[in-house]
FILOPA-54257 format. One record per atom (N, C-alpha, C, O): residue in three letters; atom name; x, y, z. Coordinates in Angstrom, 2 decimals. Example, Ala and Ser with C-alpha at 12.3 -4.5 7.8 and 13.67 -1.06 7.14 Angstrom:
DRENLUM,ALA,N,13.19,-5.69,7.80
DRENLUM,ALA,CA,12.30,-4.50,7.80
DRENLUM,ALA,C,13.20,-3.30,7.80
DRENLUM,ALA,O,14.24,-3.32,8.46
DRENLUM,SER,N,12.85,-2.25,7.08
DRENLUM,SER,CA,13.67,-1.06,7.14
DRENLUM,SER,C,12.90,0.03,7.87
DRENLUM,SER,O,13.41,1.14,8.04
// end
This chain:
DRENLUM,UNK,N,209.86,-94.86,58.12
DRENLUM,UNK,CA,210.67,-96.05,58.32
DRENLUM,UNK,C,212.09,-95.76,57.83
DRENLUM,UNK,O,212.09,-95.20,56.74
DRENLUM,UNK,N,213.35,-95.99,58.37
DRENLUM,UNK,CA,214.19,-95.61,57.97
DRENLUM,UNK,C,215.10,-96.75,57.05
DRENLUM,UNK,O,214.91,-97.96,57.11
DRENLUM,UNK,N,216.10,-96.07,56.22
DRENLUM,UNK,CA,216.77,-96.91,55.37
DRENLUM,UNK,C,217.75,-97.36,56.01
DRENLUM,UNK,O,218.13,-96.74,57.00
DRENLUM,UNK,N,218.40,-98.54,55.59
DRENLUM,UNK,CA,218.89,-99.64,56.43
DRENLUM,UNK,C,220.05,-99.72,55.56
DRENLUM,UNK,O,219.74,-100.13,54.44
DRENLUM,UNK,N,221.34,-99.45,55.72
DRENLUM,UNK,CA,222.45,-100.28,54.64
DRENLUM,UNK,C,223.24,-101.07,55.51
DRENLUM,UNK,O,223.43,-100.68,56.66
DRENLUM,UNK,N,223.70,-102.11,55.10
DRENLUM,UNK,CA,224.69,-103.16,55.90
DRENLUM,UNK,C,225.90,-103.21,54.57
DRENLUM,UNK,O,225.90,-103.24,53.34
DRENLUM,UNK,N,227.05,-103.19,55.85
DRENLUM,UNK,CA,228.13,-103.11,55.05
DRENLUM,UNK,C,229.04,-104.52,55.34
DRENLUM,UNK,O,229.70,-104.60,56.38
DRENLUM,UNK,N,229.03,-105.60,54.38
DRENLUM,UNK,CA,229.65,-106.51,54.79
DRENLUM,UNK,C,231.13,-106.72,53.95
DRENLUM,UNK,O,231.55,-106.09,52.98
DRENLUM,UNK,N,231.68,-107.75,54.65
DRENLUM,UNK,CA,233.54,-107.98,53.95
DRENLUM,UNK,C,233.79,-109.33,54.30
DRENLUM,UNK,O,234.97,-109.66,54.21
DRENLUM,UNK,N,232.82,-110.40,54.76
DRENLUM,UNK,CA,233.20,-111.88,55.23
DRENLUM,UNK,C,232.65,-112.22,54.31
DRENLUM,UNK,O,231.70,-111.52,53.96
DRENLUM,UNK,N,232.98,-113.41,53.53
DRENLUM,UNK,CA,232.33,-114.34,53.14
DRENLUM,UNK,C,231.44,-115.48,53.44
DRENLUM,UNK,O,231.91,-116.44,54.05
DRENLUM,UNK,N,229.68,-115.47,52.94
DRENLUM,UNK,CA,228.74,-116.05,53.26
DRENLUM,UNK,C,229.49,-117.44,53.82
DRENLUM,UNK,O,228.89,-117.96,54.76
DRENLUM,UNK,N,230.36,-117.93,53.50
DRENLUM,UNK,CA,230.73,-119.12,53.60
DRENLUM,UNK,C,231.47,-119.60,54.23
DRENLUM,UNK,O,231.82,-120.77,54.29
DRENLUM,UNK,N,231.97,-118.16,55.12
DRENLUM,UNK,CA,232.50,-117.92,56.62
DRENLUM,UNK,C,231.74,-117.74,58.14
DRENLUM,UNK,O,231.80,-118.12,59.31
DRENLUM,UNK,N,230.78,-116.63,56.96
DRENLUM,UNK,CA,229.77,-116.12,58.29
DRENLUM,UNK,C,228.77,-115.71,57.50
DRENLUM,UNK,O,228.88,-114.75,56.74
DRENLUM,UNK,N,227.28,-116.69,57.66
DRENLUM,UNK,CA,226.28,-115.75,56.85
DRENLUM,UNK,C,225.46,-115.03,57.69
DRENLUM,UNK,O,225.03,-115.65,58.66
DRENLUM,UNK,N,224.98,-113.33,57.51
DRENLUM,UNK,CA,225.04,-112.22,57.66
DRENLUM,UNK,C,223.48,-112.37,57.81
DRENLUM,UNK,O,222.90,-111.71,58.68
DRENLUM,UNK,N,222.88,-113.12,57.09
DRENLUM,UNK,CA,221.64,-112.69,56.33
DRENLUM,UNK,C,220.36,-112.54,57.40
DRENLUM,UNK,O,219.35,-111.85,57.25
DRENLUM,UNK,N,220.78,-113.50,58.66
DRENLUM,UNK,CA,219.68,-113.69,59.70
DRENLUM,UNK,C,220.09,-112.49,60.17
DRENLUM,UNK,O,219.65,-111.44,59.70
DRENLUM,UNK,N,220.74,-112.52,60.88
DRENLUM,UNK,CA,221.52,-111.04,61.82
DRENLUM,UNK,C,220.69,-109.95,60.80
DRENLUM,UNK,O,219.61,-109.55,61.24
DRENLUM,UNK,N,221.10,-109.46,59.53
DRENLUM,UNK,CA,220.59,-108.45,59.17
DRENLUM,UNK,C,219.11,-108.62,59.09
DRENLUM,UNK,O,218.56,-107.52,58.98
DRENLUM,UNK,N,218.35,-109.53,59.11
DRENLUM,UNK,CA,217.02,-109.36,59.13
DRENLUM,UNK,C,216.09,-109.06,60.10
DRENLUM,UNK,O,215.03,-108.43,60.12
DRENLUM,UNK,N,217.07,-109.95,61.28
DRENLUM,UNK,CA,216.88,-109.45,62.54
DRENLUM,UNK,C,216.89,-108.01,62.76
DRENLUM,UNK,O,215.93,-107.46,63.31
DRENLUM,UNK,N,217.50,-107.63,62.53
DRENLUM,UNK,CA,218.19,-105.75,62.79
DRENLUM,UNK,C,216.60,-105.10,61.86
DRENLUM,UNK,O,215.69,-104.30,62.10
DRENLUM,UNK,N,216.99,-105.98,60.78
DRENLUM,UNK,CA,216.33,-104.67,59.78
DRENLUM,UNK,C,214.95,-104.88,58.50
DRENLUM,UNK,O,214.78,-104.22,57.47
DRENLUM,UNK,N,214.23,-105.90,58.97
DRENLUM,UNK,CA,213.23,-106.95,58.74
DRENLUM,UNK,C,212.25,-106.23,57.91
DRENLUM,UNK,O,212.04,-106.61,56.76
DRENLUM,UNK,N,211.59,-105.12,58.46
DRENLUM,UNK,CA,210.46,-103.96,57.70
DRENLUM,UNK,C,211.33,-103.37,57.51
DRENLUM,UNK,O,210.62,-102.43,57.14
DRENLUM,UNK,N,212.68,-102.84,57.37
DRENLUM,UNK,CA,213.09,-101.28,56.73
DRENLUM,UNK,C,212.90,-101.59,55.08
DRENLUM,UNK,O,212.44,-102.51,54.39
DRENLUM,UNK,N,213.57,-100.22,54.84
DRENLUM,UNK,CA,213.69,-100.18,52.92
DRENLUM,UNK,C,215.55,-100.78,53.44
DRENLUM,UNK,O,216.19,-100.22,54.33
DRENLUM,UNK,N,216.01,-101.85,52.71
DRENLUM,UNK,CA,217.74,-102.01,52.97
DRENLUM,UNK,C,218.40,-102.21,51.96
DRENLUM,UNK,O,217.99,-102.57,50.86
DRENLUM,UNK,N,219.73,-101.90,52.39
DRENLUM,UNK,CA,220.43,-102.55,50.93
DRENLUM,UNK,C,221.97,-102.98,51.86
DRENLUM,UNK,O,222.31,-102.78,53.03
DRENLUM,UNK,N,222.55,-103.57,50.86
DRENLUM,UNK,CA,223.89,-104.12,51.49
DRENLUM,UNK,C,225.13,-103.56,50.22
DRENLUM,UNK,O,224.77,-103.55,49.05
DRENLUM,UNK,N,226.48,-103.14,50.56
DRENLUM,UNK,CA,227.39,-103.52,49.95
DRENLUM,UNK,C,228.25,-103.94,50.46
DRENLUM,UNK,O,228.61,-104.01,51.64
DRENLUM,UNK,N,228.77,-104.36,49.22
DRENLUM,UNK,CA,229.06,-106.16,49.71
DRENLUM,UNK,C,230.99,-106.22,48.93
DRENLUM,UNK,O,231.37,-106.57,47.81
DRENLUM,UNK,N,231.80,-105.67,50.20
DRENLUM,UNK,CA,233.21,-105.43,49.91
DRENLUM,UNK,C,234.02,-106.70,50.35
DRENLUM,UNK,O,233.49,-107.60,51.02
DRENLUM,UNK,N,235.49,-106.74,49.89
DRENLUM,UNK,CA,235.92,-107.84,49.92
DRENLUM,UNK,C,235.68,-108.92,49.50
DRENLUM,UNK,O,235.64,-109.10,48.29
DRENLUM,UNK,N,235.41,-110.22,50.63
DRENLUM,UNK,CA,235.26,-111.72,50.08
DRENLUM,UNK,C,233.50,-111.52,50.26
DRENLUM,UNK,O,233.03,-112.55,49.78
DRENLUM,UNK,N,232.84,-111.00,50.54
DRENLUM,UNK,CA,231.36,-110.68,50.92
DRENLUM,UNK,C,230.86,-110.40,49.46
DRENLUM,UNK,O,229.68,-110.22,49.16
DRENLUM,UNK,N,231.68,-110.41,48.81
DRENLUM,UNK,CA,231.31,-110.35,47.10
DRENLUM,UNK,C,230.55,-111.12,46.81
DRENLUM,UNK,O,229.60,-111.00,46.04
DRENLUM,UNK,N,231.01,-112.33,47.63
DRENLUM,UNK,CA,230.33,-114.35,47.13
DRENLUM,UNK,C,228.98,-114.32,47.42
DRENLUM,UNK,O,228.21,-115.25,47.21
DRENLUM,UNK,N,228.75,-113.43,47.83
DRENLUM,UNK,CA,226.65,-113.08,48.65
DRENLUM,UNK,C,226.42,-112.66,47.03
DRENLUM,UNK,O,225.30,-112.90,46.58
DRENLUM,UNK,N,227.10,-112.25,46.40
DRENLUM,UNK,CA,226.46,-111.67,44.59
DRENLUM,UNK,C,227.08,-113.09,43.77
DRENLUM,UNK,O,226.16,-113.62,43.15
DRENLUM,UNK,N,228.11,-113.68,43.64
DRENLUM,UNK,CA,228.43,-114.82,42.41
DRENLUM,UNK,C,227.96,-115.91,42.72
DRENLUM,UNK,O,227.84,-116.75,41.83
DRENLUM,UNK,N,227.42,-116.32,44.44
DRENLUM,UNK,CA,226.60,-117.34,44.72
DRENLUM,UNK,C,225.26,-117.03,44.29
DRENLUM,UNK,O,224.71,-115.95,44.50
DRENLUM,UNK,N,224.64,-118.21,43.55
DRENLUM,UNK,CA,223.60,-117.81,43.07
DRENLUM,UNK,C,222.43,-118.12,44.10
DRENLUM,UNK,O,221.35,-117.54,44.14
DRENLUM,UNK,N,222.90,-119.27,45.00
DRENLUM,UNK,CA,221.92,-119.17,46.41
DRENLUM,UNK,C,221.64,-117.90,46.94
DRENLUM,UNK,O,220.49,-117.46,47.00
DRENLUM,UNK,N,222.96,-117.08,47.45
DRENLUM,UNK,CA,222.84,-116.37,48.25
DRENLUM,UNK,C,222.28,-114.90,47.78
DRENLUM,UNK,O,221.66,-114.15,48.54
DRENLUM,UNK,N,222.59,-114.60,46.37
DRENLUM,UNK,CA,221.88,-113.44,45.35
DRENLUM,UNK,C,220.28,-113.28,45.61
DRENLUM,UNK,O,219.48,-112.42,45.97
DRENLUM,UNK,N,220.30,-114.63,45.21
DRENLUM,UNK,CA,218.25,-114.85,45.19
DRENLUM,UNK,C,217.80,-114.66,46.66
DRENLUM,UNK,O,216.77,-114.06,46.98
DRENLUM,UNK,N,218.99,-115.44,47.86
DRENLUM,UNK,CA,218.35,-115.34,48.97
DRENLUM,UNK,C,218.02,-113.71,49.48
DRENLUM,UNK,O,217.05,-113.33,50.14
DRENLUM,UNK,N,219.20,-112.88,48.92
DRENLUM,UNK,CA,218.79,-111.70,49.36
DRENLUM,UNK,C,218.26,-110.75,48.64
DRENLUM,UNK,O,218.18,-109.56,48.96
DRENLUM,UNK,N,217.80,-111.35,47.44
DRENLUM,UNK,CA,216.99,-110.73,46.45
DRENLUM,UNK,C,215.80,-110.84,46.85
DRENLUM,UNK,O,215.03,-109.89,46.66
DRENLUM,UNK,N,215.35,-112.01,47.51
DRENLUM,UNK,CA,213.91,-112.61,47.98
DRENLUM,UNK,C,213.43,-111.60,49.19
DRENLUM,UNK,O,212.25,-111.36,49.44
DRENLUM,UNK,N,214.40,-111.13,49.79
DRENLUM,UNK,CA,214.10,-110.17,51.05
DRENLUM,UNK,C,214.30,-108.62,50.70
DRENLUM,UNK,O,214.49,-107.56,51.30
DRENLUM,UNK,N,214.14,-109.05,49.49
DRENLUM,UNK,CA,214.10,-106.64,49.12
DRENLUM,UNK,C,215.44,-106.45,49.60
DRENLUM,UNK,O,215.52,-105.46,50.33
DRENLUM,UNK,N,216.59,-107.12,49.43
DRENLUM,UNK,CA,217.39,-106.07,49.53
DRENLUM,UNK,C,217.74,-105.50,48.15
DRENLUM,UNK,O,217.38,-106.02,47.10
DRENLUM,UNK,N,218.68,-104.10,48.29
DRENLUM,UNK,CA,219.03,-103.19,47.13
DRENLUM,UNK,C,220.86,-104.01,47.10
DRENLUM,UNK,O,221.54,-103.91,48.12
DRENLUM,UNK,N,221.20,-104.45,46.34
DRENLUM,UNK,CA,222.24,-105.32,46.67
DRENLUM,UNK,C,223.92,-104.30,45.80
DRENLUM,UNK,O,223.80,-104.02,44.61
DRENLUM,UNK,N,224.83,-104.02,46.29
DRENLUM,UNK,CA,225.73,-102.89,45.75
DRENLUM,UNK,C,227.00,-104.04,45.47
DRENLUM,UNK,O,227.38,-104.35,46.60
DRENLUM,UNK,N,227.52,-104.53,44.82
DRENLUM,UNK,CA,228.74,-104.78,45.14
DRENLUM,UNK,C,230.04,-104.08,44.27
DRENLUM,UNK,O,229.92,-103.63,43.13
DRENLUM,UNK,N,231.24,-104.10,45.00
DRENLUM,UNK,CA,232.19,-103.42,44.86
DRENLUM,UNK,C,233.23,-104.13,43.13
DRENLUM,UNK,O,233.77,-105.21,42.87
DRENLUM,UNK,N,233.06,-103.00,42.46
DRENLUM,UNK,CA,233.56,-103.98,41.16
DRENLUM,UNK,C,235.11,-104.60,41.30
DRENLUM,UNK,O,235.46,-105.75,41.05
DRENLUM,UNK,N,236.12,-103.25,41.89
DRENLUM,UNK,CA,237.56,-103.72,42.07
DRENLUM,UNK,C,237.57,-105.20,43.35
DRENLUM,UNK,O,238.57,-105.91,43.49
DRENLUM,UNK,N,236.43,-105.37,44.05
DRENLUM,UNK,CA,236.59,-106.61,45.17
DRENLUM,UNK,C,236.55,-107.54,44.14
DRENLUM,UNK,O,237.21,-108.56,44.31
DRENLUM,UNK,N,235.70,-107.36,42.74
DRENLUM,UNK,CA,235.34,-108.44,41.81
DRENLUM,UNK,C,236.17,-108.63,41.27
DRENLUM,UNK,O,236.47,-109.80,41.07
DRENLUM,UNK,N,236.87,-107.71,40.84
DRENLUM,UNK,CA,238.18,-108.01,39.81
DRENLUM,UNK,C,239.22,-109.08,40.87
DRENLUM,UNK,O,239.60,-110.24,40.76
DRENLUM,UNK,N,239.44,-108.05,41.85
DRENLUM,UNK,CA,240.77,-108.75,42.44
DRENLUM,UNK,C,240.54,-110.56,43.04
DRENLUM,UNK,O,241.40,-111.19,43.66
DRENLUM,UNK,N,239.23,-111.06,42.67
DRENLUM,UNK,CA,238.80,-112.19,42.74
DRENLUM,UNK,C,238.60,-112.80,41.82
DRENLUM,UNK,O,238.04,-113.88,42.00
DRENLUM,UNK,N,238.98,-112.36,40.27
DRENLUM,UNK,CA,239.11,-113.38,39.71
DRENLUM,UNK,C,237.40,-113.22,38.82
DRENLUM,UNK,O,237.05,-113.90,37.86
DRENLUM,UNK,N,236.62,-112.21,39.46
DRENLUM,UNK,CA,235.27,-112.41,38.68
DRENLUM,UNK,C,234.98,-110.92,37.96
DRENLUM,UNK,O,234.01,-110.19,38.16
DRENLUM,UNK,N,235.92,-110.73,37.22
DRENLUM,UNK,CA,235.84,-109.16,36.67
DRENLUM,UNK,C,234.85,-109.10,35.55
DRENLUM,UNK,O,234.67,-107.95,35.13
DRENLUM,UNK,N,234.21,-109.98,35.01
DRENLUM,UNK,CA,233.41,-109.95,33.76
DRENLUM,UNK,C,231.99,-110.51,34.37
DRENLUM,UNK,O,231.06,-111.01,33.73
DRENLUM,UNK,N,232.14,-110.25,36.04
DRENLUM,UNK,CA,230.72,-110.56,36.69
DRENLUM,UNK,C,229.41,-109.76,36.57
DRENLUM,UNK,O,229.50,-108.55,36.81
DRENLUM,UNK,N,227.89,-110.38,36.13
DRENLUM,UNK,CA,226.99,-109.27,36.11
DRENLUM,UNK,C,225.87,-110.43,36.34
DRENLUM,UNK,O,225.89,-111.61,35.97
DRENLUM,UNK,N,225.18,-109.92,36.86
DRENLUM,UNK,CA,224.14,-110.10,37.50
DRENLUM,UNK,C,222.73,-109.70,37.53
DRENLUM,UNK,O,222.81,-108.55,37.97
DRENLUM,UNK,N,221.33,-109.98,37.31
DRENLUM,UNK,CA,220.22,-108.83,37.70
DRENLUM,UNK,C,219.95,-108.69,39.28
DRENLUM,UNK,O,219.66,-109.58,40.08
DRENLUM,UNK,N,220.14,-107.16,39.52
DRENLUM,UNK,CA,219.72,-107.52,40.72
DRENLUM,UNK,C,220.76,-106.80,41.84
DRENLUM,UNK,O,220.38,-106.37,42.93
DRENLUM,UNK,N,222.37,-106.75,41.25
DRENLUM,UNK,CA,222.99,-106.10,41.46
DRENLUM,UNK,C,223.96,-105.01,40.73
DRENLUM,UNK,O,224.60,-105.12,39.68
DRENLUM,UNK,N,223.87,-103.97,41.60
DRENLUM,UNK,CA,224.42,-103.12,40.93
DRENLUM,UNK,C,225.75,-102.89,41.32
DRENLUM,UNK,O,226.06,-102.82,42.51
DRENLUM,UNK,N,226.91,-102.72,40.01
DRENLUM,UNK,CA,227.87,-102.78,40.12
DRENLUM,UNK,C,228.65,-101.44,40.18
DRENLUM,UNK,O,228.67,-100.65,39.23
DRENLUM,UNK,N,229.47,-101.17,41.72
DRENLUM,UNK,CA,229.48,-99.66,42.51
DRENLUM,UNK,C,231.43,-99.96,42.19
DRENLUM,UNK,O,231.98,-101.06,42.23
DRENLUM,UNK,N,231.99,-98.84,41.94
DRENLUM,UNK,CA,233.10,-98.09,42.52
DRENLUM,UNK,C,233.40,-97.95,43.98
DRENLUM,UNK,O,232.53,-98.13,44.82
DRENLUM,UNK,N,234.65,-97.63,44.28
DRENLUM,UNK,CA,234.50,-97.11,45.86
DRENLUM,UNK,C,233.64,-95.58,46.14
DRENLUM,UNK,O,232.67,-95.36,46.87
DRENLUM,UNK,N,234.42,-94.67,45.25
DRENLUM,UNK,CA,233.49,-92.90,45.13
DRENLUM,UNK,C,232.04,-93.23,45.78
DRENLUM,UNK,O,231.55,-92.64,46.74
DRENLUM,UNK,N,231.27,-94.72,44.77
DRENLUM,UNK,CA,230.06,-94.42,45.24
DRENLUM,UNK,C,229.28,-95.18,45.72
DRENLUM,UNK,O,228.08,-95.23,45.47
DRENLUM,UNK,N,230.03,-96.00,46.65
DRENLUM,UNK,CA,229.88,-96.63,47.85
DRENLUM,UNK,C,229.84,-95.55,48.72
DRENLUM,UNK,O,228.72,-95.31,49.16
DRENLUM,UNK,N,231.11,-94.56,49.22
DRENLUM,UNK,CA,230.84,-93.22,49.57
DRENLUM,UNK,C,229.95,-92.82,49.91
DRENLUM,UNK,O,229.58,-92.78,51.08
DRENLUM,UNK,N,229.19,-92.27,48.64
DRENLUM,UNK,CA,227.92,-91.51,48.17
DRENLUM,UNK,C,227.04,-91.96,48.81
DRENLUM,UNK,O,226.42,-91.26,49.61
DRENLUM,UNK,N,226.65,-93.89,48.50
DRENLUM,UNK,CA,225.34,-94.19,49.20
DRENLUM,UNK,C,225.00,-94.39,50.35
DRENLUM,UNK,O,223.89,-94.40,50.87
DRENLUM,UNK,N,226.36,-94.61,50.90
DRENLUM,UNK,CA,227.09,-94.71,52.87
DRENLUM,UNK,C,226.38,-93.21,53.56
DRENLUM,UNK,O,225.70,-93.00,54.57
DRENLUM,UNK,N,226.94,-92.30,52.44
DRENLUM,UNK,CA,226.46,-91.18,52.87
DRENLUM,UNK,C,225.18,-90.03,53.05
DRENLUM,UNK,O,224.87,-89.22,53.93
DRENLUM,UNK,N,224.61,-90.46,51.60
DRENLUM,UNK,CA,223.67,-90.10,50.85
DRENLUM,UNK,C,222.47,-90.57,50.92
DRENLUM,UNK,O,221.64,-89.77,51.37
DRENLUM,UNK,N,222.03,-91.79,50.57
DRENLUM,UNK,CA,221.03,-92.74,50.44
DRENLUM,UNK,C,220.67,-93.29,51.71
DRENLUM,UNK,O,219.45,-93.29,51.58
DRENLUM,UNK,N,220.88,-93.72,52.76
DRENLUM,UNK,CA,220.41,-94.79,54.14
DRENLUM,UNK,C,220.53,-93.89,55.16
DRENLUM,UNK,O,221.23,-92.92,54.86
DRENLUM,UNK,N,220.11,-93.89,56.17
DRENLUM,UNK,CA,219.94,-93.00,57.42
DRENLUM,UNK,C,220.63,-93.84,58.35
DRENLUM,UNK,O,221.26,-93.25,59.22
DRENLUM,UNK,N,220.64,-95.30,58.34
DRENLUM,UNK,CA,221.55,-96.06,59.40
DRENLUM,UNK,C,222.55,-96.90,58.13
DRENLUM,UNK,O,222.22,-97.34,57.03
DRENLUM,UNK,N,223.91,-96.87,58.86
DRENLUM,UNK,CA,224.69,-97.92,58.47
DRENLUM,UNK,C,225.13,-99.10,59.36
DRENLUM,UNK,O,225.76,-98.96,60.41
DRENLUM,UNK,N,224.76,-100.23,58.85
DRENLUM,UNK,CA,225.49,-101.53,60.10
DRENLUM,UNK,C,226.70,-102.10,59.40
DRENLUM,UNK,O,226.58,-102.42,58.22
DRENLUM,UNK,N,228.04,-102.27,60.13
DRENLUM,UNK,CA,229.13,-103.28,59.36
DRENLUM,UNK,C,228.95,-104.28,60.29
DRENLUM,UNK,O,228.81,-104.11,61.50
DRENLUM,UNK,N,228.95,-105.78,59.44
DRENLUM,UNK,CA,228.91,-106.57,60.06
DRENLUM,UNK,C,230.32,-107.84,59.39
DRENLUM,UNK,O,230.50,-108.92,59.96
// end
């Protein structure tokens, strides 16, 4: 079964992602990072659990956090990535990437 990463940058509260990616990627192993305003899928606490509830591996970008005002953000559940290794897991870790 292959690994699934979705790369999002809208905010849930623009466009939520979450059907679309389940659609796509429902049985894979997935994870998302979550750049830009797509941050709010991790400080919303709806939207954390919602995609905590569906196995995703959840990445978000710490400088998207800072430059929003949520630099002292932490969470269980997500792990808090650099750009370098966003990179890495784009590259490294998932066999498909989706930006949505």
């Amino acid at each position: 079964m292959p690994k699934v990463l979705f790369t999002l940058v809208r905010s849930p509260f623009e466009k939520d992602e979450i059907h679309t990616m389940e659609t796509v990627a429902a049985n894979n192993e997935k994870g998302v990072i979550l750049f830009e305003d797509a941050i709010y899928y991790a400080t919303s606490e709806h939207k954390r659990r919602e995609l905590l509830s569906k196995d995703y591996l959840i990445y978000a970008i710490k400088e998207e956090l800072d430059a929003r005002g949520h630099g002292e953000f932490s969470a269980e559940g997500i792990e808090l990535i650099d750009y370098d290794e966003a990179v890495d897991i784009i590259m490294e870790r998932y066999d498909k990437v989706i930006s949505l």
